[in-house]
C-alpha positions as CSV (number, residue, x, y, z in Angstrom):
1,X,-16.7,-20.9,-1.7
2,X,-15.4,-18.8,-4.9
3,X,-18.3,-16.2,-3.8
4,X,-17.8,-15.6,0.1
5,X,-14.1,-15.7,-0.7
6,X,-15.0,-12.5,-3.2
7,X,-17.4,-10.9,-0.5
8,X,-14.4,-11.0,1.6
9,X,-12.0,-9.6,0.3
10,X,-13.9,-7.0,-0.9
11,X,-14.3,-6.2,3.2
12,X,-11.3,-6.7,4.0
13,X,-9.6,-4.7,1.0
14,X,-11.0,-1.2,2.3
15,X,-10.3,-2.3,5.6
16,X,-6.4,-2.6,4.9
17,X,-6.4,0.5,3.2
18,X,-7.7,2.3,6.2
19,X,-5.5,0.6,8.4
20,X,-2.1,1.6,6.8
21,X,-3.4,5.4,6.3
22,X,-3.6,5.0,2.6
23,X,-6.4,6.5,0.4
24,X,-7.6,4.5,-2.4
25,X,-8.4,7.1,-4.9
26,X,-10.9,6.6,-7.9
27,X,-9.4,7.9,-11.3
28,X,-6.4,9.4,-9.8
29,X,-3.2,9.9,-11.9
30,X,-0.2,8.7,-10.1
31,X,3.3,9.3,-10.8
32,X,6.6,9.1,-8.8
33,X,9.0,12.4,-8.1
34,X,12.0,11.1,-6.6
35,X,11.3,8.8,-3.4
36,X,7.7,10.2,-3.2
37,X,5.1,9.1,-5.1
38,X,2.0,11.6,-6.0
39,X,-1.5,10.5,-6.7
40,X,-3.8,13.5,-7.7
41,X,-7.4,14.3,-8.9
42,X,-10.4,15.5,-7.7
43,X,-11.7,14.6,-3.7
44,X,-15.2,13.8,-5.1
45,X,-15.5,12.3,-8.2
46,X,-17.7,12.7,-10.7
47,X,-16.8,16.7,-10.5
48,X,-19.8,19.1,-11.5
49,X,-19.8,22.7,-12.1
50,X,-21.2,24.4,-9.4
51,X,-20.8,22.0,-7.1
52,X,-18.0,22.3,-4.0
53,X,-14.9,20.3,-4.5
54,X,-11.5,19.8,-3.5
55,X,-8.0,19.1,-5.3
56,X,-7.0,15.6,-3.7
57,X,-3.1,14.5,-3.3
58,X,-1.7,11.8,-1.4
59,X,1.4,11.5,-0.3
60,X,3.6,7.7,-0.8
61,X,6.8,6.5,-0.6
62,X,7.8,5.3,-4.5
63,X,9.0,2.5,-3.0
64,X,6.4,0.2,-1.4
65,X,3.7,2.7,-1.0
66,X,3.6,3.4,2.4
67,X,2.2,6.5,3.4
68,X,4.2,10.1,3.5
69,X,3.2,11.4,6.6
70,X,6.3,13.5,7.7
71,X,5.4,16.7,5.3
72,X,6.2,20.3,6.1
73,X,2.9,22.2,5.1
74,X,4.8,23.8,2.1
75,X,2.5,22.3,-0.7
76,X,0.6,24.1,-3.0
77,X,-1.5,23.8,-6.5
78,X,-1.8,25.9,-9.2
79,X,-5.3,25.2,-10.8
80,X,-5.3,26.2,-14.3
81,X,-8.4,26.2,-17.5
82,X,-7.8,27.5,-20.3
83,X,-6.0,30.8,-19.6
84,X,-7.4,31.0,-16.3
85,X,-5.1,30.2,-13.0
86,X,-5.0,30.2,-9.0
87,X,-3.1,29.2,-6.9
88,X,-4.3,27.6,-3.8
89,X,-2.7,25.8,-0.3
90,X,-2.7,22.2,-0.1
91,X,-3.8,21.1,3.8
92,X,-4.1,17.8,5.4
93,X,-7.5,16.9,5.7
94,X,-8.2,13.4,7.1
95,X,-5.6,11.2,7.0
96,X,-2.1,12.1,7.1
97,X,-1.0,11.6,4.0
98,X,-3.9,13.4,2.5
99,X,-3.6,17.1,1.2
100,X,-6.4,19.0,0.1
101,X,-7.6,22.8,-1.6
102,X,-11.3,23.5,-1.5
103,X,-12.6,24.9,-5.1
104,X,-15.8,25.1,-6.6
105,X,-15.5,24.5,-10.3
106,X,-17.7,27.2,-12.5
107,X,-16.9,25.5,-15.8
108,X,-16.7,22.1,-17.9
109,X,-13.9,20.6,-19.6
110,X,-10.9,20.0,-18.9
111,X,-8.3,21.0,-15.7
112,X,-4.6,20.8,-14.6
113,X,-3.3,20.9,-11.0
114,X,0.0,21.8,-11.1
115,X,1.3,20.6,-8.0
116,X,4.5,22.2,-6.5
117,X,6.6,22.3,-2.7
118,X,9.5,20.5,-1.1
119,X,9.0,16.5,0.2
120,X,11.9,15.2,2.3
121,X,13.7,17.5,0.9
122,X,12.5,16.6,-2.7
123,X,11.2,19.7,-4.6
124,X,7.9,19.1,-6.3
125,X,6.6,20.5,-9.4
126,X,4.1,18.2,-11.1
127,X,1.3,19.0,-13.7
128,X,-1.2,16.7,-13.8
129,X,-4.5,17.4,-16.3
130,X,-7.9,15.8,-16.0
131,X,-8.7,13.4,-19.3
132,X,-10.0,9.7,-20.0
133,X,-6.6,7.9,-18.8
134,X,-5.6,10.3,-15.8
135,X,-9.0,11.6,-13.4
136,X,-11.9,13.2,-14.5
137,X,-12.8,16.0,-16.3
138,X,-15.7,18.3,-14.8
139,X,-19.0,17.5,-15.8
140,X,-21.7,19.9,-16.6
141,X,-24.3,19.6,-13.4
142,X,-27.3,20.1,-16.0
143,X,-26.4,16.4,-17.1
144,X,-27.6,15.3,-13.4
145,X,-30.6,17.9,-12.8
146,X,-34.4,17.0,-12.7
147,X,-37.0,17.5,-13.6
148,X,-35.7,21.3,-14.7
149,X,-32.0,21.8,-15.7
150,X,-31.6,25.1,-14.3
151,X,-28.8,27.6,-15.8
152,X,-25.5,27.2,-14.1
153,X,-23.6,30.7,-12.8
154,X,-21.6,29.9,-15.9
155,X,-24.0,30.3,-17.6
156,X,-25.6,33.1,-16.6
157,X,-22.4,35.1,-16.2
158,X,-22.1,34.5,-19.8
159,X,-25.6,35.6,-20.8
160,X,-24.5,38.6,-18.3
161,X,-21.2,39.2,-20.7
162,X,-23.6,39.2,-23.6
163,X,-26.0,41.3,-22.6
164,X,-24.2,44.0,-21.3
165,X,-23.0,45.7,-24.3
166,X,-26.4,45.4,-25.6
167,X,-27.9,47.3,-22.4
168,X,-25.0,49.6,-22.7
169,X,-25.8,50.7,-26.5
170,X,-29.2,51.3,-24.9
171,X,-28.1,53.6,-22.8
172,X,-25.9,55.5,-24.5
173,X,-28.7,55.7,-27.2
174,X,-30.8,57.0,-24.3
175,X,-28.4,59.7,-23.6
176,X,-28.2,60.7,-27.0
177,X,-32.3,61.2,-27.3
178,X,-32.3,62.8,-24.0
179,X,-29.0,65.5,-25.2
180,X,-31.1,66.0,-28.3
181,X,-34.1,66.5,-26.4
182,X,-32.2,69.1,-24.4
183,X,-30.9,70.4,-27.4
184,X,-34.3,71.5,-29.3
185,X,-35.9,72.1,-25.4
186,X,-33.1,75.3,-24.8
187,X,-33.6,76.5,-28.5
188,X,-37.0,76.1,-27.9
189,X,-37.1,78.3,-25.3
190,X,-34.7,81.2,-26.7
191,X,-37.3,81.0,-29.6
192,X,-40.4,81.8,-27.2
193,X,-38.1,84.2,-25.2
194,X,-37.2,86.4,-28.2
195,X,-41.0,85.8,-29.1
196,X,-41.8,87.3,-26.0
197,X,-39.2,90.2,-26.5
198,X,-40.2,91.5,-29.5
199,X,-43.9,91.0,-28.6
200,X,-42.9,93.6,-25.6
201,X,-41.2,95.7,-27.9
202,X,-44.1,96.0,-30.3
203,X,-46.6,96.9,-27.8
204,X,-43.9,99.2,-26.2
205,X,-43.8,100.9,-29.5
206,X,-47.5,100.9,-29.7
207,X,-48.3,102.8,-26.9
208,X,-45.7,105.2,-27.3
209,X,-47.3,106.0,-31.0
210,X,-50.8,106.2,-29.2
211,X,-49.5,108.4,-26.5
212,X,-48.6,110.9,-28.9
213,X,-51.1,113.2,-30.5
214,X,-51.2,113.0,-34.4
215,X,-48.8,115.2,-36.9
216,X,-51.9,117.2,-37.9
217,X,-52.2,118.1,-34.2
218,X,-48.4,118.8,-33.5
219,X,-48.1,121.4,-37.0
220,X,-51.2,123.4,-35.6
221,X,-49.5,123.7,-32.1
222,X,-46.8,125.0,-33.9
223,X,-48.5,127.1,-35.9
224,X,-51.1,128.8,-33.8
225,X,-49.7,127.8,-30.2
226,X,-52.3,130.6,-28.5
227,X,-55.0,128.1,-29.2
228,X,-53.3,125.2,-27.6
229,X,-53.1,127.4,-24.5
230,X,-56.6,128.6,-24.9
């Protein structure tokens, strides 16, 4: 008897739920703002890096926890980690009462949604971070991964980030060798240019010395110049 009363109301639980619009949510924080209450986390839960997600909050009255479904879309969430933020829309997305922002989460740890808008004419602005006691931080998806843990786009964007001054130092070493390569290439070349220039000069020189007759030769055409003309 104690067992098919158990299997029961463990059908009939959901079913309620469902009926009345509300959402059970798994390791949501709740927490009443004036007559609303909030109950936030993440829309699939465990979260994993890499993985789409969405920010979850469902809207009930503080009192008696019927659902909120008479909302102006004026919700929003700031998502914050570490020094990191964005801000994103909240939009109904199922049932009535339920507001959600698609993000992909790119790193572990720990995240607040900082939830802020006006609710029957109650303004919102609620912070509510991810820990043992409230909804769940984001796991690393390597934890779930076989048979190969691959690297995450975390990951490799940090590899990127380390690499990158390492390939730039390259390169600017590169540049260097190649200016100095430039360098002793140009003086190179003036060397064998003025090489070449003096080379022509000295055979100029040469064949002006051979083109003239001797000294002995020029004093006897001075001397006797009727034997030059004979």
């Amino acid at each position: 008897m104690t067992r098919r009363l158990v299997r029961s109301l463990a059908v009939a639980l959901p079913l309620a739920a469902a009926a009345t619009g509300a959402i059970p949510a798994a390791a949501h924080e709740g927490r009443a703002t004036g007559p609303v209450r909030l109950s936030v986390g993440w829309g699939d839960e465990p979260a994993y890096t890499g993985v789409r997600n969405s920010v979850q909050v469902t809207l009930t009255e503080a009192n008696g926890g019927a659902p909120v479904t008479d909302v102006v879309d004026s919700l929003k969430v700031e998502v914050i980690k570490g020094e990191d933020k964005m801000t994103l829309p909240l939009a109904r997305a199922g049932a009535p009462n339920d507001y959600r922002a698609a993000l992909t989460p790119t790193r572990p740890g720990s995240y607040t949604f900082r939830i802020t808008g006006t609710v029957r004419a109650q303004n919102i602005d609620e912070s509510f971070t991810s820990s043992r006691t409230t909804f769940n931080d984001v796991e690393d998806i390597a934890s779930i991964q076989f048979p190969a843990k691959d690297p995450t786009t975390g990951q490799l964007a940090t590899r990127v980030d380390r690499e990158v001054p390492r390939l730039e130092a390259a390169v600017a070493e590169a540049e260097d060798q190649a200016a100095s390569a430039r360098s002793l290439a140009v003086a190179g070349i003036a060397v064998g240019v003025l090489g070449l220039l003096a080379a022509a000069g000295a055979l100029f020189a040469a064949r002006r010395r051979a083109a003239q007759p001797p000294p002995q030769a020029r004093r006897a055409a001075v001397d006797h110049p009727e034997s030059v003309t004979r």
